[in-house]
C-alpha positions in Angstrom: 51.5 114.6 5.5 52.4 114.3 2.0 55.1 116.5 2.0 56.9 114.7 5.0 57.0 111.7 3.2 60.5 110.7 2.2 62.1 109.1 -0.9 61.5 106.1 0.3 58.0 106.3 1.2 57.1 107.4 -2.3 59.1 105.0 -4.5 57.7 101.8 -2.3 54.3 103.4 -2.9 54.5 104.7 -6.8 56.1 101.0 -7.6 53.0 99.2 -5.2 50.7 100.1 -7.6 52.3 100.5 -11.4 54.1 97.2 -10.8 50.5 95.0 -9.8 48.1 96.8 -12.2 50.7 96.5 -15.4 51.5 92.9 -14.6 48.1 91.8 -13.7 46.6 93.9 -16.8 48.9 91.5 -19.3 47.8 87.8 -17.2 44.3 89.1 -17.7 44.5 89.5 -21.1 46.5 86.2 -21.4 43.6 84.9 -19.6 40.8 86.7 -21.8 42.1 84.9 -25.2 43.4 81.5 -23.8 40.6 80.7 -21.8 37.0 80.7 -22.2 35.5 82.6 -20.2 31.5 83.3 -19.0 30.0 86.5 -20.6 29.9 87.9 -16.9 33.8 87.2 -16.2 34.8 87.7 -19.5 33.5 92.0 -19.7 34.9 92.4 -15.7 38.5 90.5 -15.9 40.0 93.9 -16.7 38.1 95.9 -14.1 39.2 93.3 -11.7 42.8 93.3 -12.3 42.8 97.0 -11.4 41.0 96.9 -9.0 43.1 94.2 -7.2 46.3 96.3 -7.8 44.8 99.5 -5.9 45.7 100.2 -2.1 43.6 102.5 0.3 45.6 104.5 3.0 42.6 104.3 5.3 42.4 100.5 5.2 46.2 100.4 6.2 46.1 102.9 8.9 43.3 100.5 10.6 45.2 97.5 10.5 48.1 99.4 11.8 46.4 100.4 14.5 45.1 96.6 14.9 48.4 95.6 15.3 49.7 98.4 17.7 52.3 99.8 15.3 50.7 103.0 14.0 54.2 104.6 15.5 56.7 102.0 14.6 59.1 102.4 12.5 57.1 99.8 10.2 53.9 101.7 11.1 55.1 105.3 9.6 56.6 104.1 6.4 53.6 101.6 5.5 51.6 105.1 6.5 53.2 107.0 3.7 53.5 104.7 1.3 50.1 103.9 1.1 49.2 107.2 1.3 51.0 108.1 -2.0 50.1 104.6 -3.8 45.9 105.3 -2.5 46.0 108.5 -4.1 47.4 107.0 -7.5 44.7 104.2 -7.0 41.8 106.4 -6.2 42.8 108.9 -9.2 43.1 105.7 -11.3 39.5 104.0 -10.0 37.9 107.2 -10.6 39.3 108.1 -13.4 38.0 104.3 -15.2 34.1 105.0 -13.2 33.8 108.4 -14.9 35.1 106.8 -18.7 32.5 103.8 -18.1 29.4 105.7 -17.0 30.4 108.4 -19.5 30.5 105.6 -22.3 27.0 104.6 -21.0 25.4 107.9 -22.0 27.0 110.6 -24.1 30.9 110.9 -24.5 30.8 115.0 -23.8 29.5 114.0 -19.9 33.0 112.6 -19.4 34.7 115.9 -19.3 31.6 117.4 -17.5 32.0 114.8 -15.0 36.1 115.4 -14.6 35.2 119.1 -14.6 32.4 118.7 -11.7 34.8 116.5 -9.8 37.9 119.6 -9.9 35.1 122.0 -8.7 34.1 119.8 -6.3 38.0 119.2 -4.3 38.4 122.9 -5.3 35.4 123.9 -3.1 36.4 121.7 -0.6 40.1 123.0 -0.4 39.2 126.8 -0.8 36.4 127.3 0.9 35.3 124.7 3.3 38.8 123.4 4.8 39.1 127.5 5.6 35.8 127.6 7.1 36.9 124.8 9.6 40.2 126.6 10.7 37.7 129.2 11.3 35.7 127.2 13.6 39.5 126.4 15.5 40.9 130.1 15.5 37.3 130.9 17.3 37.1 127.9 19.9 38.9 128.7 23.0 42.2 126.9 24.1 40.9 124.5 26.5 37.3 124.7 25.7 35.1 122.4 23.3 34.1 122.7 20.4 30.4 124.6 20.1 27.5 122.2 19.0 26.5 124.6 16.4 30.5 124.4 14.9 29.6 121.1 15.2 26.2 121.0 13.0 28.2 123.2 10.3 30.5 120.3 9.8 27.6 117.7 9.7 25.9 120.1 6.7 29.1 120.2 5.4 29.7 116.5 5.2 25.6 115.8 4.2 26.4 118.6 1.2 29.7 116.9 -0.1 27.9 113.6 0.5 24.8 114.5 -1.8 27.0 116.3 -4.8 29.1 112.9 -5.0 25.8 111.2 -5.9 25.1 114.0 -8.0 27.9 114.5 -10.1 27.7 110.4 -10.6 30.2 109.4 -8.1 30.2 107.0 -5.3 28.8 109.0 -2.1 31.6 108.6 0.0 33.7 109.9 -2.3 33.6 114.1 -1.2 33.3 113.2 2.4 36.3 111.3 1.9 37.9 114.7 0.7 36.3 116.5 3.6 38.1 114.1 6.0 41.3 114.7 4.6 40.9 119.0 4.7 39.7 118.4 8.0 41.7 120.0 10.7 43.7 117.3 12.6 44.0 116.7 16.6 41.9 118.8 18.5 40.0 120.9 18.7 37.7 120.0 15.5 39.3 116.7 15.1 38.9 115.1 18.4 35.4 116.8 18.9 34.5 114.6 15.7 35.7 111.8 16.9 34.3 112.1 20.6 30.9 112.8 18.9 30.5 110.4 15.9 33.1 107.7 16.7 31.0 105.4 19.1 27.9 105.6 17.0 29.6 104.9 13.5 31.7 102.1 15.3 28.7 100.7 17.1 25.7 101.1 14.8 27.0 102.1 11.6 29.2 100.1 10.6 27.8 96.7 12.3 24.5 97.7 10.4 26.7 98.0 7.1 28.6 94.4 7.6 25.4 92.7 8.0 23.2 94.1 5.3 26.5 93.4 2.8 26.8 90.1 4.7 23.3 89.4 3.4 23.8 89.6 0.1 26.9 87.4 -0.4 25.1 84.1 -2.2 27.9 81.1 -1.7 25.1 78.8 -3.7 25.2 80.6 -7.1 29.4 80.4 -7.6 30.6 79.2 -10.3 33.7 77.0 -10.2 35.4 78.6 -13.5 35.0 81.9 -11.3 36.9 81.2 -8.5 39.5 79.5 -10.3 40.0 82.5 -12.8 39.7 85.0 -9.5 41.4 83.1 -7.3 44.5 82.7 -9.5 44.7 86.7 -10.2 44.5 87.4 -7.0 47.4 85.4 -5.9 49.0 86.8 -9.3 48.3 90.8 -7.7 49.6 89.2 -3.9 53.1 88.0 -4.9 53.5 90.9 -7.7 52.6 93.6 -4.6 54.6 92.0 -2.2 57.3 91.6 -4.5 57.5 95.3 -5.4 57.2 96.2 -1.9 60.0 94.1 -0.8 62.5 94.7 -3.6 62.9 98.2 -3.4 62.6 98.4 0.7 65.6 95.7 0.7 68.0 98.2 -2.0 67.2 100.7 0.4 69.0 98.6 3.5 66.0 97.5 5.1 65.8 94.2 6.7 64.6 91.2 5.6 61.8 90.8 8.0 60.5 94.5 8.0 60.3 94.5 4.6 58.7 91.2 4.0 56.1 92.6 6.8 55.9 95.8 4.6 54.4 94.0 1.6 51.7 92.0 3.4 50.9 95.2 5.1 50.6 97.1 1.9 48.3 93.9 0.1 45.8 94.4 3.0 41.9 95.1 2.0 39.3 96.3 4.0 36.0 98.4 3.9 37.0 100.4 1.5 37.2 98.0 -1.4 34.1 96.6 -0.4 32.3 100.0 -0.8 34.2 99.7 -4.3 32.7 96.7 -5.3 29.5 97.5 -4.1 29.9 100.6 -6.2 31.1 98.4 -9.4 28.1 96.0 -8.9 25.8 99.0 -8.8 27.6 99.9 -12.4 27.2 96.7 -13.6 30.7 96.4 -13.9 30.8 93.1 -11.5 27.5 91.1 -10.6 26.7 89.9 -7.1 28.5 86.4 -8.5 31.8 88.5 -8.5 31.0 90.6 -6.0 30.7 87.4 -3.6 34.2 85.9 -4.5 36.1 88.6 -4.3 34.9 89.7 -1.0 35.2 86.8 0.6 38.4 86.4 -1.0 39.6 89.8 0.3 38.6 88.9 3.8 40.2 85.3 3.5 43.5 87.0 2.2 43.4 89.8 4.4 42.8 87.3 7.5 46.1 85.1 6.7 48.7 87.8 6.0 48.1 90.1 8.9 48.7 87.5 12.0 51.7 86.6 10.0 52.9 90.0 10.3 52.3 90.3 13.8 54.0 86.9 14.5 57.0 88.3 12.4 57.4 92.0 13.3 58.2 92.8 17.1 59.2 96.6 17.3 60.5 96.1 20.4 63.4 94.2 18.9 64.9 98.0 18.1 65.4 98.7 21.6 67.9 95.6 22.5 71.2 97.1 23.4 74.2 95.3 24.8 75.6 98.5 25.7 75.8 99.8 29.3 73.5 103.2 29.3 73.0 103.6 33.0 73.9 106.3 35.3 76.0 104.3 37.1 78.1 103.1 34.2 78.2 106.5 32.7 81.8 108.2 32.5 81.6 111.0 35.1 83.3 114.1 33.0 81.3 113.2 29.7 78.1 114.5 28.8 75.1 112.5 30.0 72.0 112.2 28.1 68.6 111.6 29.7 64.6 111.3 29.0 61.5 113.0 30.1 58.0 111.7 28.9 55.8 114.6 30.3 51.8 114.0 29.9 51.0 117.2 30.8 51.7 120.6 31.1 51.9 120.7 34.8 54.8 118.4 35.4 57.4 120.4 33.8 58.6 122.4 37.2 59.0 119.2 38.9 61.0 117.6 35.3 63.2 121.0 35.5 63.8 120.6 39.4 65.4 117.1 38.8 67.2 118.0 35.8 68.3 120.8 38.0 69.1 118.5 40.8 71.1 116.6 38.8 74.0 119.2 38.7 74.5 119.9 34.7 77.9 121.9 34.6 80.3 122.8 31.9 82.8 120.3 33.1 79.8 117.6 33.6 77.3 118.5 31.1 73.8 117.3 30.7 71.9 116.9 27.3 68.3 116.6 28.1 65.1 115.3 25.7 61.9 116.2 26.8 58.5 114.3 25.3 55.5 115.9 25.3 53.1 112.7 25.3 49.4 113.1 23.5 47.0 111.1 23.1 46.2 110.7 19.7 42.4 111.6 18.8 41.0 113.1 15.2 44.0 112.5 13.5 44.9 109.5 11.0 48.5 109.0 11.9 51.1 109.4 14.8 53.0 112.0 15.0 56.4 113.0 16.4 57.3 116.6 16.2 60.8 118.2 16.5 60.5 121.9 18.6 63.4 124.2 16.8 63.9 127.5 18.5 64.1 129.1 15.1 60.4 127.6 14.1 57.6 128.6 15.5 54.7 126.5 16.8 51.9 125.6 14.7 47.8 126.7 16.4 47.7 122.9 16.9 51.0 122.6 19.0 49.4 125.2 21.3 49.2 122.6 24.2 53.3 122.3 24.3 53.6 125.9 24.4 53.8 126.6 27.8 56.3 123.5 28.2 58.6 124.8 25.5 59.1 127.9 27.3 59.8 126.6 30.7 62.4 124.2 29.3 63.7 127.2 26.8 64.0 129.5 29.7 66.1 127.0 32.0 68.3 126.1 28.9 69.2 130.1 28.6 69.8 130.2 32.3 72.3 127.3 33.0 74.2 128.1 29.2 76.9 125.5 28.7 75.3 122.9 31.2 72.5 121.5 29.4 70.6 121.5 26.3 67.5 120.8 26.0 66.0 119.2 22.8 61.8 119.5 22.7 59.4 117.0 21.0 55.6 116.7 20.9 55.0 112.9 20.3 50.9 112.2 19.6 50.2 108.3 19.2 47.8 105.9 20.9 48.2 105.3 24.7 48.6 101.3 23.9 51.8 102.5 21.4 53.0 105.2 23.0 55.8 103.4 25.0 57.4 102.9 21.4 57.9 106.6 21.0 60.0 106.7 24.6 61.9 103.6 23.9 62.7 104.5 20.3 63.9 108.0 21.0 65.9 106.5 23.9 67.6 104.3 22.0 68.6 106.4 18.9 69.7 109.0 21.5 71.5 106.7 23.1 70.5 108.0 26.8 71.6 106.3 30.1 68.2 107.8 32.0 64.0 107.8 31.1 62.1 109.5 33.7 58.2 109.5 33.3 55.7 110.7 35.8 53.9 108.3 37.8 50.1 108.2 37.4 49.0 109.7 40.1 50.2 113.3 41.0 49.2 115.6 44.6 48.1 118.9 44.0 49.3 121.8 46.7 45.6 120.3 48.9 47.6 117.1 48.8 44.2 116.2 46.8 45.5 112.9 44.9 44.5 113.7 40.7 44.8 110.6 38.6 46.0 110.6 35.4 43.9 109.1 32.2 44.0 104.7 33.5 45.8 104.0 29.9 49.3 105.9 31.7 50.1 103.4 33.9 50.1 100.8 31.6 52.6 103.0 29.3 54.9 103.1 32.6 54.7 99.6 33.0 55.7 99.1 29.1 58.3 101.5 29.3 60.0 99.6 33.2 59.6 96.3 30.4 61.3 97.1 27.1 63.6 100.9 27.8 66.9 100.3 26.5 68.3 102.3 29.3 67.9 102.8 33.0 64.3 104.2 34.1 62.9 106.5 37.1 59.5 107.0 37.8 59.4 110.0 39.6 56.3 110.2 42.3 56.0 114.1 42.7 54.1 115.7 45.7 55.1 118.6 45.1 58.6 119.4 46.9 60.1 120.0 43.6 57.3 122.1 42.2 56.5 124.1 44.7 59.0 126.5 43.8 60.3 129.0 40.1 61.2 126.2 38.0 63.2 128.8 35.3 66.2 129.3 38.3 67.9 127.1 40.3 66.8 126.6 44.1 69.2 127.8 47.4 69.9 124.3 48.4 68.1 120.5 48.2 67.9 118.0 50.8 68.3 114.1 48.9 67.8 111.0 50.7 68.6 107.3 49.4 67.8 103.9 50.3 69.6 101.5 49.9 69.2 98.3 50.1 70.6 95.6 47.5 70.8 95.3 44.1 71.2 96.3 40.7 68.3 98.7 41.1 69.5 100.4 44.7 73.0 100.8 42.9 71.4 102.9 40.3 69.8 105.0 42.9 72.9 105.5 44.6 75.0 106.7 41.3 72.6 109.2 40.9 72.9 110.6 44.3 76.4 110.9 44.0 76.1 112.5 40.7 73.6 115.5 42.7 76.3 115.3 45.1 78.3 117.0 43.6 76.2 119.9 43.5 77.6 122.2 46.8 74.0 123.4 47.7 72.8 119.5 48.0 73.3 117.2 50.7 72.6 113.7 50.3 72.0 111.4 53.6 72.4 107.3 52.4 70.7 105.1 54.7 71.1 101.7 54.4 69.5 98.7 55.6 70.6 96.0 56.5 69.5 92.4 57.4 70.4 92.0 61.2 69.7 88.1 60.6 73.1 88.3 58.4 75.6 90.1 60.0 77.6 87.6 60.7 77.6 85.3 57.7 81.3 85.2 55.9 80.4 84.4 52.2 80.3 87.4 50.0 78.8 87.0 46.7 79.1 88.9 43.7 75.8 91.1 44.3 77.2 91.8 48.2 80.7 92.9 46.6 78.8 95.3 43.7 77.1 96.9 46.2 80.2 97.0 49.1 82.0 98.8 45.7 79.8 101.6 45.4 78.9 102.6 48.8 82.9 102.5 49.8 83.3 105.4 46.3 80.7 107.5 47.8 82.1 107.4 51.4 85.5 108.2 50.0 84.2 110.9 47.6 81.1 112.4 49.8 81.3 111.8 53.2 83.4 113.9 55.4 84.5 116.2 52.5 80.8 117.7 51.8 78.0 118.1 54.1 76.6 113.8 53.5 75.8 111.7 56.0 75.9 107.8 55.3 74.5 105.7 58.0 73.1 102.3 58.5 69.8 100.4 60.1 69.4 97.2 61.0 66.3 95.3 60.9 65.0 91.9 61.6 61.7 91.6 59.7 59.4 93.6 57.4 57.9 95.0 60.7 61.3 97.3 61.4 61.3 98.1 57.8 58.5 99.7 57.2 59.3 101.9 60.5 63.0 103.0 59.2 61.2 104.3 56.1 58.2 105.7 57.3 60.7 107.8 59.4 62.4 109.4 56.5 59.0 110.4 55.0 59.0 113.7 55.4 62.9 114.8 56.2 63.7 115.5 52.4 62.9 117.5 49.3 63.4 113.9 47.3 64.0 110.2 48.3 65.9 108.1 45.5 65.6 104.1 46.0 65.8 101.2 43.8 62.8 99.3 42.9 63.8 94.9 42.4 64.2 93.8 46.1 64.3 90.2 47.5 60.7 89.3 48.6 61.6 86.0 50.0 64.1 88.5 52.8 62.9 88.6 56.1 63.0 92.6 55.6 60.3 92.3 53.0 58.2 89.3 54.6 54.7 89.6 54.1 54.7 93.1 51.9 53.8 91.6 48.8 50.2 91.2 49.8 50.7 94.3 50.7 51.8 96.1 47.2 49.6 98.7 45.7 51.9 99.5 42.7 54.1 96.6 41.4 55.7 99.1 38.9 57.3 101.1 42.3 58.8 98.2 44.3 58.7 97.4 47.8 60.1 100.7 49.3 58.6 103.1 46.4 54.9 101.8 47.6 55.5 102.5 51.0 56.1 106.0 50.2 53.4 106.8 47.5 50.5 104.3 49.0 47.3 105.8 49.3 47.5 105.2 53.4 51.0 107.1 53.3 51.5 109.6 55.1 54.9 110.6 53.2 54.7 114.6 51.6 57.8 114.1 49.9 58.7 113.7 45.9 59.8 110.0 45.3 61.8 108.6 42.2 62.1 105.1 41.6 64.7 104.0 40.2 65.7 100.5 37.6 68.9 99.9 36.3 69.0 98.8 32.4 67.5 95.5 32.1 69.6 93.4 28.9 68.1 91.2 26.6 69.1 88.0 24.7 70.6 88.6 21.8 69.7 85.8 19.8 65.9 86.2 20.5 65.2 89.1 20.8 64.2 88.4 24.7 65.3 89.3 28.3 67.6 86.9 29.2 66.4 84.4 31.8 69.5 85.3 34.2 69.4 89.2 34.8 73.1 90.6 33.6 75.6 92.4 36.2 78.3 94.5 35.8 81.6 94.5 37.4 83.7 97.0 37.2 87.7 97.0 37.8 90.5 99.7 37.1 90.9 97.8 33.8 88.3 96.9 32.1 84.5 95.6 32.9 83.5 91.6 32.6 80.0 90.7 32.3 78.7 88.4 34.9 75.8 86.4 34.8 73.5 86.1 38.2 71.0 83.6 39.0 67.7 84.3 37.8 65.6 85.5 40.8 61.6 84.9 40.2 61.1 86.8 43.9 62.3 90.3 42.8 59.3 92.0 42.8 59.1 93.3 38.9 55.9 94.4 37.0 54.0 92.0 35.8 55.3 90.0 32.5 58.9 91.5 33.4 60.9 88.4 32.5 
């Protein structure tokens, strides 16, 4: 990780710390000969000062992930720059524990102790780190790791533990070392975090708050104390922020992020209260200092981070004002869309839709594809480019598989697509930010992600892990583009997904809307495929046949189905016909007869709830994410055998804010030019919930 880190990264993180510790060195020595001090404060004011300039990685990472924005933007440069400033703090805190307890006894046992502490990394880098990748060249894709691997890393860990304490170190000090040799990502990391993580989280560290709780005194502080502590550490808090923010603004960032930057990087946590208890065990501090300094640390730490999560949305990245849909998208151009894939055995169904979607010379089609990990045993997210001249790391292994089929189709349709790879690990709660963020630096016009439950070939229904859901509904709520969620039961899998197929069979519904419209321009788009044929039915309300005001919605939606009548039907083999229905009743009956007459069905997923078509079917609504007509078809009392995408047009956003607007925004198009029209807000489209 260290060598990824940029310029940036570094100088924000080198500057973090010599900018704190040289200013707050020189206000306490001001302090030390101005003001007169208690024997106690007086011998600590200089260990103090340092020890308020230093900056732990690990205490970072965990408020990042408090926050949900380990994979920000924010998230990844806070990440490395605390990585570089820790390591300069921890070299510097060690370095000043070996001088002092080498000044306690004899001054030769401070090069003894420097010595011992080389030996120690060296052992730890040499031997044991190649041990472990040992342990993961002999564990078997797929399979866990073996419980005695297992116990050798626990001996490994009790060994590093106990030489720490030897050598006159704190204890955590070679573990710490371990950690960071450890293997990341599974196997051997996520088998150590599957086995330890619930019992450190729910006994460990509890027990270790409350027996450090107990020896905080509030009765014995002295007044001078807090003063004197109090003022250096708002001294070390503006001089950190302030040489956090000063070089993140010279290099362009904004105001905001690099404001939240600072308070990120002045955060404390467990690991400078193992410090002070440490220091306190040196006689450095006494349990006096020790109590106003951690409570001060906590009180510090408790202000600054809910003002960074009141000031930093990382949503706000995504807002475009831009058209990128499908149906806005200039038909001879290249088109860019989207796949988020959570595992292996949705890329034949990914590569029969990108095949669907008729990538030709003359139309071409540049395609990303996500491969989307949870992330376990690791310490940061991760977002990994796949080059065809690089090859994949023993950890990527998972992807493999996926990189291939995707490579394989690429070499097969030459000069209609390209395909660029990625392998994105991050928490399921953040992982939407690594879709949306890639969508809108690509600048794509389509996301398609998986729904969360998938049919095997028994039409046995497999649910993905619960957290996937929730990432579909977060990516329907804050893509900067248009979104499908495509509901595969297997008529686009069932087939070689490396060549194209003979011919597909597409059907669309269509009913109203922003949503259907989006459907629609993707239909026409595998339409023009000559082994496709599309069939459009729509539906429409018999109660309104005979009403004479058109609005601007009706004449949207007139627009596009007259262009694919001209362009489609009669020409190629398409067949557009209509339904009319009175009530909910009919509705459901129009498409439970399409269910099984296609390879695919296309519809939108916003209809009007408060229509007599759709009367009633909201009590009715398994999954809010698909829309009225998407849940009919992939209900758990369907009987429908037939692959379903979902479609929603882009939703804009307030500018000003940073919000969706309260009045969705529609397009019209002319021969001229397009004008933005704004629509009444409609609270009965049936969204996911917290979509406006």
């Amino acid at each position: 990780m260290v060598k990824r880190t940029g310029r940036k990264a570094v100088v924000i993180g080198v500057v973090s710390f010599l900018v704190p510790i040289t200013f707050n060195t020189m206000v306490a020595g001001i302090i030390k000969k101005s003001v007169k001090l208690n024997q106690q404060l007086q011998q600590s004011i200089f260990f103090i000062s340092t020890f308020l300039s230093s900056t732990s990685f690990h205490v970072v990472v965990c408020v990042l992930a408090d926050l949900h924005l380990l994979n920000s933007e924010l998230g990844r440069l806070a990440t490395s720059s605390s990585l570089i400033s820790g390591m300069v703090s921890w070299f510097c805190i060690t370095a000043t524990y070996t001088i002092i307890q080498g000044a306690i006894g004899k001054a030769e046992n401070v090069i003894w102790m420097f010595l011992s502490i080389s030996c120690l990394v060296m052992i730890i880098v040499y031997i044991l780190r190649p041990v472990m990748f040992m342990i993961v060249r002999h564990t078997t894709e797929g399979k866990s790791v073996r419980e005695g691997h297992i116990l050798i890393i626990l001996v490994m860990f009790l060994g590093c533990l106990f030489v720490s304490e030897f050598i006159g170190q704190h204890m955590i000090m070679g573990p710490m070392f371990l950690g960071m040799a450890t293997p990341a990502g599974p196997p051997l990391g996520s088998a150590l975090v599957n086995k330890l993580d619930s019992y450190v989280s729910s006994v460990l560290l509890p027990s270790y708050f409350a027996l450090t709780g107990s020896t905080i005194n509030i009765l014995n502080i002295d007044a001078q104390s807090v003063v004197i502590i109090g003022f250096l550490y708002l001294c070390n808090f503006v001089l950190k922020v302030s040489a956090v923010v000063l070089p993140a603004l010279y290099c362009n960032m904004p105001v905001v992020d690099a404001l939240s930057l600072g308070l990120i990087l002045s955060a404390h946590g467990i690991m400078d209260v193992l410090i002070l208890q440490h220091a306190m065990n040196l006689r450095l501090i006494n349990q006096e200092l020790f109590t106003i300094m951690s409570l001060s640390l906590v009180l510090l730490t408790g202000i600054t981070t809910p003002f960074v999560k009141y000031m930093y949305k990382p949503s706000k990245r995504y807002i475009s004002q831009r058209k990128r849909t499908i149906q806005h998208a200039q038909t001879e151009a290249e088109l860019r869309m989207l796949a988020g894939i959570y595992s292996q055995y949705q890329t034949p169904s990914i590569i029969s839709l990108l095949d669907l979607s008729n990538p030709t010379p003359e139309s071409p089609i540049c395609f990303y594809v996500v491969h989307l990990e949870e992330l376990i045993g690791r310490s940061a997210p991760l977002l990994i480019t796949h080059r065809p001249d690089r090859k994949i790391s023993s950890q990527m292994q998972g992807s493999q598989r996926m990189i291939n089929a995707f490579r394989l189709y690429e070499e097969s349709n030459e000069g209609g697509v390209v395909v660029n790879l990625f392998t994105a690990i991050s928490p399921y709660v953040t992982m939407h930010d690594e879709i949306c963020s890639l969508a809108s630096e690509k600048r794509v016009s389509l996301v398609i992600i998986p729904f969360h439950k998938q049919w095997s070939s028994s039409t046995q229904v497999e649910e993905l892990p619960r957290p996937v859901r929730s990432v579909n509904q977060q990516i329907l709520q804050h893509a900067p583009c248009s979104v499908g969620i495509l509901v595969d039961r297997g008529t686009l899998s069932g087939q070689s997904s490396t060549s194209s197929r003979s011919s597909y069979s597409v059907g669309v519904v269509f009913v109203e809307g922003p949503d259907d419209r989006e459907a629609l321009a993707l239909a026409m788009r595998m339409g023009e495929n000559p082994n496709t044929k599309i069939t459009l039915t729509r539906l429409v309300d018999s109660n309104k046949k005979t009403r004479q005001v058109v609005t601007i919605n009706q004449e949207l939606d007139e627009r596009i189905i007259e262009d694919f009548r001209v362009a489609h039907v009669g020409e190629k083999d398409h067949v557009y016909k209509e339904e009319y229905v009175r009530d909910s009743v009919e509705t459901v009956g129009v498409i439970r007869s399409m269910e099984n007459s296609y390879d695919l069905i296309l519809v939108g997923k916003c209809h009007d709830s408060n229509s007599p078509m759709f009367m009633g079917l909201t009590e009715w609504n398994e999954f809010p994410e698909l829309g009225f007509v998407g849940d009919m078809l992939a209900s758990s009392d369907s009987g429908c055998k037939v692959s379903v995408l979902v479609l929603q047009q882009q939703v804009t956003f307030d500018k000003s804010n940073h919000t969706k607007t309260g009045s969705p925004r529609y397009w019209m198009e002319d021969d001229y030019s397009s004008v933005a029209v704004d629509m009444p807000q409609r609270f009965d489209r049936v969204c996911p919930e917290n979509y406006y």
